[in-house]
Structure formats: structure tokens, C-alpha cells
PyMOL Python script that loads the backbone (N, CA, C, O; Angstrom):
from pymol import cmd

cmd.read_pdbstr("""\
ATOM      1  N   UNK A   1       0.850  -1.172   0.000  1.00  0.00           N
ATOM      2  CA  UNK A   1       0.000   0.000   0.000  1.00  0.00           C
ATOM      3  C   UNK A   1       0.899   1.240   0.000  1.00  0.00           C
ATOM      4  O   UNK A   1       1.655   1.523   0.929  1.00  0.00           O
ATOM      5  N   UNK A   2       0.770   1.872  -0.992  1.00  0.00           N
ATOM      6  CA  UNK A   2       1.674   3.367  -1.078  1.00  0.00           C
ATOM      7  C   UNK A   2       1.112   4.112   0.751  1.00  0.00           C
ATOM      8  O   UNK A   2       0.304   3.855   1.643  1.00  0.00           O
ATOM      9  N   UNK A   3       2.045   4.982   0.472  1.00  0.00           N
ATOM     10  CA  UNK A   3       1.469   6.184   1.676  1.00  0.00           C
ATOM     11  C   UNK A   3       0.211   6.910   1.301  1.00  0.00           C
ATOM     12  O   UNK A   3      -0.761   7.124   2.025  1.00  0.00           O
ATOM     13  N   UNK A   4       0.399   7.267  -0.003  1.00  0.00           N
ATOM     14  CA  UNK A   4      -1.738   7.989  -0.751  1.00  0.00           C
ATOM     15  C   UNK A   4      -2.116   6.879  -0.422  1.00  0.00           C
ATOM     16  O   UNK A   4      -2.897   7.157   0.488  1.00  0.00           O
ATOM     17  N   UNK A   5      -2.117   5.725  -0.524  1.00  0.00           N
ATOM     18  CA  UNK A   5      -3.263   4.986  -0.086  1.00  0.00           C
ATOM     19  C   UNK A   5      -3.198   5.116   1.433  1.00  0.00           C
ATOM     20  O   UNK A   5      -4.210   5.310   2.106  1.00  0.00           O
ATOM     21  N   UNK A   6      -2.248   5.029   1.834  1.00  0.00           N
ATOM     22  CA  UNK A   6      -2.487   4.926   3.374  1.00  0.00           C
ATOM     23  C   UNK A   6      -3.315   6.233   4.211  1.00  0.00           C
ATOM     24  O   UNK A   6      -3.845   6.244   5.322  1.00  0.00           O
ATOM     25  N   UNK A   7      -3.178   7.266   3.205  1.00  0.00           N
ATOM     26  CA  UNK A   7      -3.219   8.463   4.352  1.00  0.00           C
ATOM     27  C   UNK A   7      -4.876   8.719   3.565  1.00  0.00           C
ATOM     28  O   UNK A   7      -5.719   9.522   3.964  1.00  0.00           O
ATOM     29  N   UNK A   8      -4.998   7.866   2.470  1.00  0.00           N
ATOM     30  CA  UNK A   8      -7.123   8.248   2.116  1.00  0.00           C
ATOM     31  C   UNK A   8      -7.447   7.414   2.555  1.00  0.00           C
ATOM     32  O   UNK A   8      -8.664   7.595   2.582  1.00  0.00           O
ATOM     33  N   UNK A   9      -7.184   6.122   3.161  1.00  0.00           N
ATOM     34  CA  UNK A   9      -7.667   4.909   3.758  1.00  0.00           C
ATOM     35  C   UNK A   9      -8.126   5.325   4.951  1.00  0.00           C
ATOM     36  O   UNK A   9      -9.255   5.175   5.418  1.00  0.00           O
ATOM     37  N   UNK A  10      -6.925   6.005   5.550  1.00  0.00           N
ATOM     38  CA  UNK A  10      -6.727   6.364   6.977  1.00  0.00           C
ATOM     39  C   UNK A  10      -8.263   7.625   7.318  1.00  0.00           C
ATOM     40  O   UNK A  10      -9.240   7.489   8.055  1.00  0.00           O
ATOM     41  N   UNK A  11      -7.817   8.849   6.337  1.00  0.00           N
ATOM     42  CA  UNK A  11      -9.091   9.904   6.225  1.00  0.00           C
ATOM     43  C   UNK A  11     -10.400   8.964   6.349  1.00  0.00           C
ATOM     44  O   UNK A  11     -10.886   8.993   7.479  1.00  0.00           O
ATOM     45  N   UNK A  12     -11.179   8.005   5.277  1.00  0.00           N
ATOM     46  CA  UNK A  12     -12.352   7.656   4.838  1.00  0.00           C
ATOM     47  C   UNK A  12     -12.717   6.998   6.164  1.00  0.00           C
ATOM     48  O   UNK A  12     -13.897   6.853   6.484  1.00  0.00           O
ATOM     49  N   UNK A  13     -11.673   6.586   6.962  1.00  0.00           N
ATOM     50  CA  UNK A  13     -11.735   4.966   8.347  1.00  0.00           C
ATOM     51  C   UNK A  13     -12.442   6.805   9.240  1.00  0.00           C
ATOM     52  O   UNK A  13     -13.587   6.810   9.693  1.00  0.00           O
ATOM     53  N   UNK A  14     -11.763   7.801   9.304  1.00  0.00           N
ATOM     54  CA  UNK A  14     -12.034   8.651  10.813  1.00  0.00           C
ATOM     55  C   UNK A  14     -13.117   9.397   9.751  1.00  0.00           C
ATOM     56  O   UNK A  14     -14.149   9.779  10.302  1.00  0.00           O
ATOM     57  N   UNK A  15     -13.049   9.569   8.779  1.00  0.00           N
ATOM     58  CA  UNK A  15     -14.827  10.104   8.181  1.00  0.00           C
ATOM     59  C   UNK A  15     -15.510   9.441   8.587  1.00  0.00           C
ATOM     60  O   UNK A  15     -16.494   9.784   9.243  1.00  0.00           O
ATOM     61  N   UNK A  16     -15.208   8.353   8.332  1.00  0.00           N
ATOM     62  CA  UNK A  16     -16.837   7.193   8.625  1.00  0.00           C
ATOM     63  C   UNK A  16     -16.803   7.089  10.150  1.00  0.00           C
ATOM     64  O   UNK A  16     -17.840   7.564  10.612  1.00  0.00           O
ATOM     65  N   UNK A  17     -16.226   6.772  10.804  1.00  0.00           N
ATOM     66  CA  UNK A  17     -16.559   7.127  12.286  1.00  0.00           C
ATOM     67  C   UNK A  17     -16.904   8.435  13.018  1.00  0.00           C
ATOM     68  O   UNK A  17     -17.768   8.314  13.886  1.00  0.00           O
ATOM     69  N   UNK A  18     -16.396   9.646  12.832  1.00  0.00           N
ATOM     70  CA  UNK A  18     -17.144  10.844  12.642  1.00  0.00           C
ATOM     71  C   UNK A  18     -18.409  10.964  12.137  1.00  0.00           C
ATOM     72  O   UNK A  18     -19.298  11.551  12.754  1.00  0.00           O
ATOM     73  N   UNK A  19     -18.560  10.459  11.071  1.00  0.00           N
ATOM     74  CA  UNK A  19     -19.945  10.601  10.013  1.00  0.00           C
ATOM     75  C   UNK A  19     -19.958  11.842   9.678  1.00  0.00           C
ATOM     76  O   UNK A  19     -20.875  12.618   9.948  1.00  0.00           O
ATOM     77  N   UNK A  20     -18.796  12.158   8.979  1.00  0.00           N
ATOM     78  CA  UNK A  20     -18.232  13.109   8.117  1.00  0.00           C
ATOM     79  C   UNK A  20     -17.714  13.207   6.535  1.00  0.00           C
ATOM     80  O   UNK A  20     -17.177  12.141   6.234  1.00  0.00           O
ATOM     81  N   UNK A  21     -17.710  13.879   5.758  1.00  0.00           N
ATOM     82  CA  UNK A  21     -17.332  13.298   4.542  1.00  0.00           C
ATOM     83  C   UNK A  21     -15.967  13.452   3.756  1.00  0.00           C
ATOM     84  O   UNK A  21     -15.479  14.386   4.391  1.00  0.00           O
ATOM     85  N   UNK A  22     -15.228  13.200   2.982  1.00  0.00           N
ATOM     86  CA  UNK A  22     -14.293  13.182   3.100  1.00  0.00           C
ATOM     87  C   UNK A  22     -13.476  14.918   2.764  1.00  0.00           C
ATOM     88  O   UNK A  22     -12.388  15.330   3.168  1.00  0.00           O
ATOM     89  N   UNK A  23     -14.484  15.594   1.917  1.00  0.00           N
ATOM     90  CA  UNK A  23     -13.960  16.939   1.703  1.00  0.00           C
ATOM     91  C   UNK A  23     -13.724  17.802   3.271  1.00  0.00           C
ATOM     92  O   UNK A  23     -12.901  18.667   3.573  1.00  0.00           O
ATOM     93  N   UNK A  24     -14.494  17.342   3.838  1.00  0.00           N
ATOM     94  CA  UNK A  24     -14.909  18.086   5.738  1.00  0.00           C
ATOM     95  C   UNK A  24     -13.427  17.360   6.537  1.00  0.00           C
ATOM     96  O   UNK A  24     -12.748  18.068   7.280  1.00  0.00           O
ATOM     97  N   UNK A  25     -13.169  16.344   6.353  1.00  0.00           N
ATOM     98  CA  UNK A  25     -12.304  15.553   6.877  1.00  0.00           C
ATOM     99  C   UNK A  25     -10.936  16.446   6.190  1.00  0.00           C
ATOM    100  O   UNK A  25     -10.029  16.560   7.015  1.00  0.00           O
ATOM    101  N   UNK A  26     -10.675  17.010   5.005  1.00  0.00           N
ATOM    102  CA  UNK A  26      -9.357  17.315   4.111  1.00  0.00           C
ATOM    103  C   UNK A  26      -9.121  18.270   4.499  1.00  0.00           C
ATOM    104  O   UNK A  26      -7.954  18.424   4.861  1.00  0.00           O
ATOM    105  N   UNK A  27     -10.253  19.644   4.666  1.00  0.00           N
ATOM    106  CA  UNK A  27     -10.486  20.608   5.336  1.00  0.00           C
ATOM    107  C   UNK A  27      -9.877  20.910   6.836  1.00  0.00           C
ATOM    108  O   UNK A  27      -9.116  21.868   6.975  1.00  0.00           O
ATOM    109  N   UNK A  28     -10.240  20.044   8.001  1.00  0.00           N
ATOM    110  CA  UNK A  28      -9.838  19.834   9.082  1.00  0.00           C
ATOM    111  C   UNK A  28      -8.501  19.624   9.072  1.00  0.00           C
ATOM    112  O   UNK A  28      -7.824  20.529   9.561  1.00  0.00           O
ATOM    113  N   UNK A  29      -8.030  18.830   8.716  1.00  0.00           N
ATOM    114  CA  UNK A  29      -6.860  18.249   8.784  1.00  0.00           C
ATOM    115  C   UNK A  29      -5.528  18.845   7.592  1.00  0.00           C
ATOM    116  O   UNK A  29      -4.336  18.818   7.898  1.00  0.00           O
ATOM    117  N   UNK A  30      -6.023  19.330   6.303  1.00  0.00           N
ATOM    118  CA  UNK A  30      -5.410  19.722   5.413  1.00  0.00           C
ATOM    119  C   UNK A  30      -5.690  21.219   5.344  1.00  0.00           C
ATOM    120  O   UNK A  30      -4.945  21.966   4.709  1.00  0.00           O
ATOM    121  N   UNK A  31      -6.588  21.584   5.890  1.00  0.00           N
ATOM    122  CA  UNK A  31      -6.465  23.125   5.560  1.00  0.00           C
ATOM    123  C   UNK A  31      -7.203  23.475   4.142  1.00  0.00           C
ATOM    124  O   UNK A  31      -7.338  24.647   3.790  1.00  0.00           O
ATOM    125  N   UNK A  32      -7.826  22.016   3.093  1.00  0.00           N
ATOM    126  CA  UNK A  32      -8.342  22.771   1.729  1.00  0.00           C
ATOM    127  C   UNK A  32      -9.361  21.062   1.503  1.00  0.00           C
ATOM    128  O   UNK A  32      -9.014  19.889   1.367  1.00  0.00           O
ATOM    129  N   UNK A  33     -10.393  21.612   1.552  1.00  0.00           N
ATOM    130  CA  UNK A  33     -11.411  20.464   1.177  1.00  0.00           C
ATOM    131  C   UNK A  33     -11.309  19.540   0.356  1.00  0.00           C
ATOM    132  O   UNK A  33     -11.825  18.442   0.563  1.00  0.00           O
ATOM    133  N   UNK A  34     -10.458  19.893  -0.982  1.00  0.00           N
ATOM    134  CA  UNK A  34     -10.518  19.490  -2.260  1.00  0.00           C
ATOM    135  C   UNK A  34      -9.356  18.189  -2.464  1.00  0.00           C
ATOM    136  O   UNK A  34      -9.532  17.209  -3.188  1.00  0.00           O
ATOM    137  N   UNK A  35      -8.084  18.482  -1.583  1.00  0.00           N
ATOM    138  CA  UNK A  35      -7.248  17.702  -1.075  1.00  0.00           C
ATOM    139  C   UNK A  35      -7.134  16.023  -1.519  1.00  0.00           C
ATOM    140  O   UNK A  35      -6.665  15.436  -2.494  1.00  0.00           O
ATOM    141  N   UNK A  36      -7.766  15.632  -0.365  1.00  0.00           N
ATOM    142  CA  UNK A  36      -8.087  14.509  -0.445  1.00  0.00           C
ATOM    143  C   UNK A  36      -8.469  13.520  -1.701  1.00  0.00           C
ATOM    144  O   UNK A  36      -7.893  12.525  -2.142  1.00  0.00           O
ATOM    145  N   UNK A  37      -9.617  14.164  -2.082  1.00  0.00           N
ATOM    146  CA  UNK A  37     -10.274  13.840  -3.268  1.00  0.00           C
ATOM    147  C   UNK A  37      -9.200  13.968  -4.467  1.00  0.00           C
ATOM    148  O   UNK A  37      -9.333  13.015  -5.234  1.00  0.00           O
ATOM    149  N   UNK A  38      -8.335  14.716  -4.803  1.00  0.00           N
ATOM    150  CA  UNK A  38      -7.267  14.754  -5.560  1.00  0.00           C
ATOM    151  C   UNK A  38      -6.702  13.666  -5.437  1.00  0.00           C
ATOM    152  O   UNK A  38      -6.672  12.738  -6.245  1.00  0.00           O
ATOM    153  N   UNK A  39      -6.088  13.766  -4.099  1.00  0.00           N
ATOM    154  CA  UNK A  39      -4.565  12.421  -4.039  1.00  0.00           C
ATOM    155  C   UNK A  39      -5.635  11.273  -4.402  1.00  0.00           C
ATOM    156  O   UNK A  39      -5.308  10.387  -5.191  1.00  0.00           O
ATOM    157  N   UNK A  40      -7.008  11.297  -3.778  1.00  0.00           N
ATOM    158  CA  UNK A  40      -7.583   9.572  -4.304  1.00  0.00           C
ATOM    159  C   UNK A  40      -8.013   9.426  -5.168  1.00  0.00           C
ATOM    160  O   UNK A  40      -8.842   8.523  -5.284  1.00  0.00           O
ATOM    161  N   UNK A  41      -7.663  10.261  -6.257  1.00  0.00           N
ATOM    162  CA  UNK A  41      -7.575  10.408  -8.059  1.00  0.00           C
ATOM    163  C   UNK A  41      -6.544  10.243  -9.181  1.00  0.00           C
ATOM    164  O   UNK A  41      -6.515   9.937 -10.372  1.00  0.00           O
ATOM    165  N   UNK A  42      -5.668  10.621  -8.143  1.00  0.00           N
ATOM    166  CA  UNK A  42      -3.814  10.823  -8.490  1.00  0.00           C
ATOM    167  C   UNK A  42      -4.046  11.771  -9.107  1.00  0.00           C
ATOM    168  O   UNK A  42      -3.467  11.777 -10.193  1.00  0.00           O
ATOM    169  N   UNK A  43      -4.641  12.597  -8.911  1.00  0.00           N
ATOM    170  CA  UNK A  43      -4.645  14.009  -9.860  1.00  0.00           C
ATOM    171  C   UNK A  43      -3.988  15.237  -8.781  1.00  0.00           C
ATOM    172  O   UNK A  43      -4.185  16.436  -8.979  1.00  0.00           O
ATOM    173  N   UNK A  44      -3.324  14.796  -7.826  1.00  0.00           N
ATOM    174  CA  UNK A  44      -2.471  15.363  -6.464  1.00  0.00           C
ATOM    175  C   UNK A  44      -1.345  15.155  -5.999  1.00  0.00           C
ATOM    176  O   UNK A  44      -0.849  14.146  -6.500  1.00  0.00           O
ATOM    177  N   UNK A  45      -0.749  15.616  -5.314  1.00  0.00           N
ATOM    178  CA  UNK A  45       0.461  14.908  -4.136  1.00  0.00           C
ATOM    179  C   UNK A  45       0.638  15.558  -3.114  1.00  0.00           C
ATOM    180  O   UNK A  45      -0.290  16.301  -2.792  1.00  0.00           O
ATOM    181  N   UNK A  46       1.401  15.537  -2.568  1.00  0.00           N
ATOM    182  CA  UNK A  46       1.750  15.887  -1.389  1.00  0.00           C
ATOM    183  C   UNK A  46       3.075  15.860  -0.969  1.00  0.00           C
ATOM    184  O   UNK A  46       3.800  15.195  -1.709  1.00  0.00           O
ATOM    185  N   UNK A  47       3.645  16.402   0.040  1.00  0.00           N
ATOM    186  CA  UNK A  47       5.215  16.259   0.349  1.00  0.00           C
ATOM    187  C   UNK A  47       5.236  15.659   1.867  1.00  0.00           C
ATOM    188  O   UNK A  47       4.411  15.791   2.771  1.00  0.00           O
ATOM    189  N   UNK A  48       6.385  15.003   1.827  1.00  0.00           N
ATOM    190  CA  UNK A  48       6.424  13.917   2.869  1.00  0.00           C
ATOM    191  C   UNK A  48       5.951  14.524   4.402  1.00  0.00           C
ATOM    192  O   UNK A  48       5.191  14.031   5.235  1.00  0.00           O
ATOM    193  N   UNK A  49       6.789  15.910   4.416  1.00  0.00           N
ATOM    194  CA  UNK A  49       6.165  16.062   5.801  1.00  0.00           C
ATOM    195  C   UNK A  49       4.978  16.478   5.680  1.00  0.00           C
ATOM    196  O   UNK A  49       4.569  15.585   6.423  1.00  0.00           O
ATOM    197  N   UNK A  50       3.731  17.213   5.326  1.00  0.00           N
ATOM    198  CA  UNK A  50       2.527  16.761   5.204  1.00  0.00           C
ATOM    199  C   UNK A  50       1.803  15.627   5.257  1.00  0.00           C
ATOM    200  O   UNK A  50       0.715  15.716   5.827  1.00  0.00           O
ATOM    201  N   UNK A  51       2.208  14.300   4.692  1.00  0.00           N
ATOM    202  CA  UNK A  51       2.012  13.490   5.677  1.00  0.00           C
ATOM    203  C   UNK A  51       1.951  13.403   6.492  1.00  0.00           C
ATOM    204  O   UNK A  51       0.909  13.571   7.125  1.00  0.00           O
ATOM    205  N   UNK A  52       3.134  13.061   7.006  1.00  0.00           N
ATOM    206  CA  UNK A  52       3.742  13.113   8.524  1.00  0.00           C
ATOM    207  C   UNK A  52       2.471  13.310   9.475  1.00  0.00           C
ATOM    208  O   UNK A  52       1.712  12.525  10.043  1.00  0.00           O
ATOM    209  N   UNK A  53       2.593  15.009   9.383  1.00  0.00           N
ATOM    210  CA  UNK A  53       1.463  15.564   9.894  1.00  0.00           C
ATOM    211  C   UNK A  53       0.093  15.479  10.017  1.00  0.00           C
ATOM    212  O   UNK A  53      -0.679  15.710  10.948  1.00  0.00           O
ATOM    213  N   UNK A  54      -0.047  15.099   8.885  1.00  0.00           N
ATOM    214  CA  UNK A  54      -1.693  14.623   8.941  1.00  0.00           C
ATOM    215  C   UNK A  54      -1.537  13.381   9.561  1.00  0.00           C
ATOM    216  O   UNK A  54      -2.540  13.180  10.246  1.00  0.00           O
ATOM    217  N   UNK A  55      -0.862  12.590   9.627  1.00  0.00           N
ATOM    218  CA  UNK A  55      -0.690  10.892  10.084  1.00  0.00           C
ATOM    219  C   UNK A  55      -1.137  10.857  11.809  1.00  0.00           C
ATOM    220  O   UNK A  55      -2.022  10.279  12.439  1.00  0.00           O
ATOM    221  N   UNK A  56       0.078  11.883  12.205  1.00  0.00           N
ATOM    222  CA  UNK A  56       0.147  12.255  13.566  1.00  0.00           C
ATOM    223  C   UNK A  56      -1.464  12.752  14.119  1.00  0.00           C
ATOM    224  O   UNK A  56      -2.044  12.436  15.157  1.00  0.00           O
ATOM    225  N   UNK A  57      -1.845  13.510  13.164  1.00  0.00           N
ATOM    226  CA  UNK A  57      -2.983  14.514  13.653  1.00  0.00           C
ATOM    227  C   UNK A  57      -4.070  13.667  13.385  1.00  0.00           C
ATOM    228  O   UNK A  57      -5.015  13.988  14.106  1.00  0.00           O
ATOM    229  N   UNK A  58      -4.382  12.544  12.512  1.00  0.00           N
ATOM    230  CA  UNK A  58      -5.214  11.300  12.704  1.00  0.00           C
ATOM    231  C   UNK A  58      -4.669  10.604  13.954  1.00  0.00           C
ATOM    232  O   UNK A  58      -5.625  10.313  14.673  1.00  0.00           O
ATOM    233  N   UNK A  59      -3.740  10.300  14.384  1.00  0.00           N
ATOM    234  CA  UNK A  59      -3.708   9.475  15.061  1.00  0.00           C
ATOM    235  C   UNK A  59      -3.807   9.772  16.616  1.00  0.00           C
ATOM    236  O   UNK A  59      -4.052   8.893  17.442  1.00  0.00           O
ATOM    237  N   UNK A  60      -3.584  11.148  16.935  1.00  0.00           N
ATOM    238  CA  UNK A  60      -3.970  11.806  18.284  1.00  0.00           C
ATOM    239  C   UNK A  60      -5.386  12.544  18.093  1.00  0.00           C
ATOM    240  O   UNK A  60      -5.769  13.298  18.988  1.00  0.00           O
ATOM    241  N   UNK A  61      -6.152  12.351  16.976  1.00  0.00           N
ATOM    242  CA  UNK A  61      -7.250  12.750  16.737  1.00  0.00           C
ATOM    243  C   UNK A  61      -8.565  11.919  16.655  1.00  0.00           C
ATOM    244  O   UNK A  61      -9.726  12.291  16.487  1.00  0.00           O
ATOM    245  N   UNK A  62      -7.943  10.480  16.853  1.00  0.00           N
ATOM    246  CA  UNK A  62      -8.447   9.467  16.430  1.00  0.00           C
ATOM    247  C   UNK A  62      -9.866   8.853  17.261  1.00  0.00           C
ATOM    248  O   UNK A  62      -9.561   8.366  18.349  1.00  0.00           O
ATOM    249  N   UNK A  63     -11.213   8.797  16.969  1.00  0.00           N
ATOM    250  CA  UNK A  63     -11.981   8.464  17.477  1.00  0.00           C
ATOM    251  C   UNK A  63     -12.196   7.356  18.748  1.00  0.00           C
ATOM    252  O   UNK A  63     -11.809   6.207  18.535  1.00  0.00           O
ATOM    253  N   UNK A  64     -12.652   7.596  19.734  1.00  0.00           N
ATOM    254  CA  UNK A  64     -12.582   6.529  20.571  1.00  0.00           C
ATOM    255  C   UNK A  64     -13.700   5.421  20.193  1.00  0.00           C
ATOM    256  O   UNK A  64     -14.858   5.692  19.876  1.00  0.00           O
ATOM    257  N   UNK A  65     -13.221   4.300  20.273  1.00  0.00           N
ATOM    258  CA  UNK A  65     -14.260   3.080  19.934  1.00  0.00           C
ATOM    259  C   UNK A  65     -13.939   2.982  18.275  1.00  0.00           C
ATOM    260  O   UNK A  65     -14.835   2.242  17.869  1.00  0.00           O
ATOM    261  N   UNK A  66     -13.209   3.314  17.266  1.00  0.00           N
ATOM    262  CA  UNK A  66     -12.887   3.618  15.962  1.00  0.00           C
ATOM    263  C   UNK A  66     -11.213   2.513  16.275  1.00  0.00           C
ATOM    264  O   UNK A  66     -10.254   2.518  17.048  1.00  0.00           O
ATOM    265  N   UNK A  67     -11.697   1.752  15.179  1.00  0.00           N
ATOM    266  CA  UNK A  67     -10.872   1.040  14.968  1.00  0.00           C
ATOM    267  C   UNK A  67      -9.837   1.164  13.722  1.00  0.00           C
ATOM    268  O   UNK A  67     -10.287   1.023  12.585  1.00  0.00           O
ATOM    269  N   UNK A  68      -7.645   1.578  14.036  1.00  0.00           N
ATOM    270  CA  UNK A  68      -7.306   2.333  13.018  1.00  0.00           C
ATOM    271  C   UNK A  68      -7.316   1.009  12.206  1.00  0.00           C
ATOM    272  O   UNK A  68      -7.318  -0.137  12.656  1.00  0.00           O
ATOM    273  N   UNK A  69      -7.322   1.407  10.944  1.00  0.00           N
ATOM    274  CA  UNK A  69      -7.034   0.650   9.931  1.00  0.00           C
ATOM    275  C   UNK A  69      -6.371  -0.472   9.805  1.00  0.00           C
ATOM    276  O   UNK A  69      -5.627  -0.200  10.748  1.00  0.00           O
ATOM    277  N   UNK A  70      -5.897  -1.750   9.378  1.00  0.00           N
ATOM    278  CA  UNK A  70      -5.108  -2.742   9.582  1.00  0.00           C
ATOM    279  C   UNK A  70      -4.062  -2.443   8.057  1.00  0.00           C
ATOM    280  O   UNK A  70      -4.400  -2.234   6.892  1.00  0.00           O
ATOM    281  N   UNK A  71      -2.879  -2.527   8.623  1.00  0.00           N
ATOM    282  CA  UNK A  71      -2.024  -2.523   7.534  1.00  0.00           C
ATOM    283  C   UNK A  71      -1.150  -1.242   7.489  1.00  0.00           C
ATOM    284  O   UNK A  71      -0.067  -1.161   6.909  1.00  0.00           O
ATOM    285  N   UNK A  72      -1.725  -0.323   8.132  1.00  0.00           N
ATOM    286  CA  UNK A  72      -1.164   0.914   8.007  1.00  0.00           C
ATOM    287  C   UNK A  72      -1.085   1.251   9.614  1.00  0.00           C
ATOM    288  O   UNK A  72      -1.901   1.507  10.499  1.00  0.00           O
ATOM    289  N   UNK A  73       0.784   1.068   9.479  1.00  0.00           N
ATOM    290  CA  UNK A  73       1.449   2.291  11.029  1.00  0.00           C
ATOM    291  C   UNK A  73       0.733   3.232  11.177  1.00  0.00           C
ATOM    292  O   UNK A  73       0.100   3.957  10.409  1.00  0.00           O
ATOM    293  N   UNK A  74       0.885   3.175  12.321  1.00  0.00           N
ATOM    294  CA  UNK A  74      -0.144   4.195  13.473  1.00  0.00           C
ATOM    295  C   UNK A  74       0.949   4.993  13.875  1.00  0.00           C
ATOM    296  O   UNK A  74       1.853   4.316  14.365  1.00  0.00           O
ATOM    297  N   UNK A  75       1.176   6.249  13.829  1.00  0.00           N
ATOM    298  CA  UNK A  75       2.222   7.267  14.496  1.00  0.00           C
ATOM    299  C   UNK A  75       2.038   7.049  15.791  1.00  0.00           C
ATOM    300  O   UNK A  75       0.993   6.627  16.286  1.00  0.00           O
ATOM    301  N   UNK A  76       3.259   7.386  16.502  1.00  0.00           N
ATOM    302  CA  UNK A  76       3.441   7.370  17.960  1.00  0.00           C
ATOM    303  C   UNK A  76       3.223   8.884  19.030  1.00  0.00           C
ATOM    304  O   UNK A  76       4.228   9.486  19.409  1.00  0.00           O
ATOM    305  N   UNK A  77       2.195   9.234  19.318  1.00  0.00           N
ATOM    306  CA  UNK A  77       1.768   9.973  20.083  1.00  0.00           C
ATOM    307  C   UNK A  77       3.508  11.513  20.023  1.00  0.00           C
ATOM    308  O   UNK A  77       4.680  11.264  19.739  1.00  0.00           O
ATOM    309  N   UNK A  78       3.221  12.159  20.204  1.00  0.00           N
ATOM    310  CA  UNK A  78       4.249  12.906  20.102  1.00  0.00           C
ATOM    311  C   UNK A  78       4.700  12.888  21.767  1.00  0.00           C
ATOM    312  O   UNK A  78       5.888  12.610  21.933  1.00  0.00           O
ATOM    313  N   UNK A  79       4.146  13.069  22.641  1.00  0.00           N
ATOM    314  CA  UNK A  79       4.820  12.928  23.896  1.00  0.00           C
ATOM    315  C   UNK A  79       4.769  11.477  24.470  1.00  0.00           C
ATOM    316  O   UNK A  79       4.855  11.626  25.689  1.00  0.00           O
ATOM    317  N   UNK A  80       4.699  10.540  24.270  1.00  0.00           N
ATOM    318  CA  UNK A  80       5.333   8.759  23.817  1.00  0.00           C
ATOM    319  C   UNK A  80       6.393   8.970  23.436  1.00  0.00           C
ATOM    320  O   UNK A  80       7.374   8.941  24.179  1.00  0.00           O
ATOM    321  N   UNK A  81       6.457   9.303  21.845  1.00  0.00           N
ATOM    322  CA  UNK A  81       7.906   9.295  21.357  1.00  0.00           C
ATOM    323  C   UNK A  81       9.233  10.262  22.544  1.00  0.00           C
ATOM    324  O   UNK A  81      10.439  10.029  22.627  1.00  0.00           O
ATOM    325  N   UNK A  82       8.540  11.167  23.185  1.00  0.00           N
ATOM    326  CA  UNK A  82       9.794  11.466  23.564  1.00  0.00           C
ATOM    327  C   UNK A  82       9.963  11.004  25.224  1.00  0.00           C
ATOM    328  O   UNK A  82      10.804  11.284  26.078  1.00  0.00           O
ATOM    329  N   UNK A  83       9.150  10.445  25.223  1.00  0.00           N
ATOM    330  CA  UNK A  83       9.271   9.522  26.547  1.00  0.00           C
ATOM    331  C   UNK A  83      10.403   8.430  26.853  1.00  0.00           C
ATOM    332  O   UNK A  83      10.378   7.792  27.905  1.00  0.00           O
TER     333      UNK A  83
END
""", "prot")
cmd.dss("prot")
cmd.show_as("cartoon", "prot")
cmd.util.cbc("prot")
cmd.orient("prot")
């Protein structure tokens, strides 16, 4: 699974547990609605640390009772890692 797949897999898993859609989800997290929907077109990209960031910010953002995705690393809490 590339990282675009990982990081629209990751979005659609905390949309659907939110019950949010995915432009609202790109918005939040990306700063531009349209985002998302690009990279899961390939008509987009992104640069690595943007990832990063969004990865992190799903993953300390992450719904309780929401199960993350299987297959795709889960970032490590930022105050974990420096624990």
C-alpha cells in the first residue's frame, strides 16, 4: 500500500466514524477540502512532511471506539515518542 493509499484509507476509516465526509475531513486536517479527493484520483500529491502531519494529527485525533485501519502504522503519540 503506497502512503496515498495509506493516508485516504486512513481519512475515509475517521470520516466514517465521525460521520463526516471526506472533503470536511481534508479541510480539518489539510487546511483545503478538495485535497483529499485529488490524491484519491492521483490528480495530487503531497510532500512527505505533510504526511507526517496529517498521520500524527489522525492518530492523536483518532476516534474513541474507531478502529485504526489494519495494515497501516499508526504514528506514535508525540509525547510517547519522547518519553
Amino acid at each position: 500500500m503506497t502512503l496515498r493509499e495509506q493516508l485516504i484509507l486512513v481519512s475515509d476509516e475517521f470520516g466514517r466514524a465521525r460521520g463526516i465526509g471526506r472533503q470536511r475531513v481534508s479541510t480539518i486536517v489539510l487546511n483545503r477540502g478538495s485535497t483529499l479527493d485529488l490524491l484519491a484520483q492521483g490528480r495530487s500529491d503531497l510532500n512527505t512532511g505533510t504526511f507526517e502531519r496529517a498521520m500524527i494529527w489522525f492518530s492523536e485525533n483518532w476516534p474513541e471506539g474507531a478502529e485504526w485501519p489494519a495494515g497501516v502504522p499508526r504514528p506514535v503519540f508525540q509525547t510517547e515518542a519522547a518519553e
